[in-house]
C-alpha positions in Angstrom: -157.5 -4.7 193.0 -161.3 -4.1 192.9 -163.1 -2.8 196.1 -164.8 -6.3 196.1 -161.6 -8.2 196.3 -160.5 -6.3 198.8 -163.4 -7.2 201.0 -163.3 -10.7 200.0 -160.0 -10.8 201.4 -160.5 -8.4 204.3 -164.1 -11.2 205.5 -161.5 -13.9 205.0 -158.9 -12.5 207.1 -161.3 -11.8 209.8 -162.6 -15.0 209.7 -159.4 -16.1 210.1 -158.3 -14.1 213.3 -161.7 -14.8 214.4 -161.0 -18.6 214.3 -157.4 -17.8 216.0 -158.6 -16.0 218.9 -161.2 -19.3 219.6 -158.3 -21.4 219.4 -156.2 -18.7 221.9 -159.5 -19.1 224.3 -160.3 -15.4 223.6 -164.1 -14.6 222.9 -164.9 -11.9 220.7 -168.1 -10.9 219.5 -168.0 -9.2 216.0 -169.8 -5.7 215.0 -170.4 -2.9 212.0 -169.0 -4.6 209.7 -171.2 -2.4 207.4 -172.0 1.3 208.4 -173.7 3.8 206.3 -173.1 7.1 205.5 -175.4 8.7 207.9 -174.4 6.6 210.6 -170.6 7.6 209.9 -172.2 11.3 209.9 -173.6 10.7 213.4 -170.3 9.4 215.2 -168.4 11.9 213.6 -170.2 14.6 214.6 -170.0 12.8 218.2 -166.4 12.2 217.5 -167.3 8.6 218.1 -165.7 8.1 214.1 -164.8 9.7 211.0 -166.7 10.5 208.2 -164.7 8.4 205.6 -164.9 5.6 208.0 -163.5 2.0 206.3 -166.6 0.9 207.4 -168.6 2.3 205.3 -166.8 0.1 202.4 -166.8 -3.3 204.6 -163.3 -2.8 205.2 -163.4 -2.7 209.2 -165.3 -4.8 211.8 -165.3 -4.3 215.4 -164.3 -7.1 218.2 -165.1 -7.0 221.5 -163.3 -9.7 223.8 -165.8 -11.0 226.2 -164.1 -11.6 229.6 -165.2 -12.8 232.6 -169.0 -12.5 231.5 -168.5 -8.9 230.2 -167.2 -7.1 227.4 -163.7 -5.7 228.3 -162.2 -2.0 226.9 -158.7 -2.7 228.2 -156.1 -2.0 225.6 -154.1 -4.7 226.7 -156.5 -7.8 226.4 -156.6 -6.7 222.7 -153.1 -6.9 222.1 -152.6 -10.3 220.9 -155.5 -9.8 218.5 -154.0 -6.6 217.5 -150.5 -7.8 216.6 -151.3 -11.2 215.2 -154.2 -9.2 212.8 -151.0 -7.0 212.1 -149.1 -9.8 210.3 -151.6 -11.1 208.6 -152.1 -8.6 205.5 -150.3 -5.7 204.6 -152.9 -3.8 204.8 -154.2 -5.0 208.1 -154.5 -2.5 210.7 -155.4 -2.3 214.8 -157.0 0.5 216.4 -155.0 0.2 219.0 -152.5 1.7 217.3 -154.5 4.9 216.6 -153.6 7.9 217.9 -157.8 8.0 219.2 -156.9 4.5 220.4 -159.7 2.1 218.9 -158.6 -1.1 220.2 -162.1 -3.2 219.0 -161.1 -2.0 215.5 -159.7 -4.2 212.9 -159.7 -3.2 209.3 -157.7 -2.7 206.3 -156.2 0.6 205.2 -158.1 1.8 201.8 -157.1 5.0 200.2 -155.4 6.2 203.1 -158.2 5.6 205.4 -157.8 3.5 208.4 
């Protein structure tokens, strides 16, 4: 499969869990879908990120749930996102499952990279 398949499939799948979580009452606002190489440079060297970030091939976005008029980082308020995205592709994976827990990250695995 071409890298542009893959990310057709990967925007469509979002869109999907996107469309899910509305429908579960869960507001998420999306984010870096694309980052560049020197951005990926910059959190690494923070170690915000990695270098090879899926990111920088439109494999990964990041969701924030917005709660209670904020943006929430507890693991467990991503949960349902992050096991329904899980069962949707084969190649879907949560940060939440990281061992550097992630949990806004959702993107597909590519060459090994998560």
């Amino acid at each position: 499969m071409s890298l542009n398949a893959k990310q057709a499939r990967f925007t469509l799948k979002i869109a999907e869990l996107i469309i899910w979580a509305n429908k579960q009452g869960i507001q998420v606002i999306g984010s870096e879908l694309y980052r560049t190489r020197e951005q990926a440079a910059l959190y690494a060297a923070q170690n915000k990120g990695i270098l090879s970030s899926v990111h920088t091939k439109r494999l990964a976005l990041d969701l924030y749930i917005f709660k209670g008029g904020t943006i929430t980082w507890d693991t467990d308020d991503y949960r349902p996102l992050g096991e329904k995205w899980r069962k949707m592709d084969t190649e879907a994976r949560w940060g939440g499952d990281f061992k550097n827990r992630d949990c806004v990250h959702f993107s597909f695995e590519h060459k090994g990279i998560k």
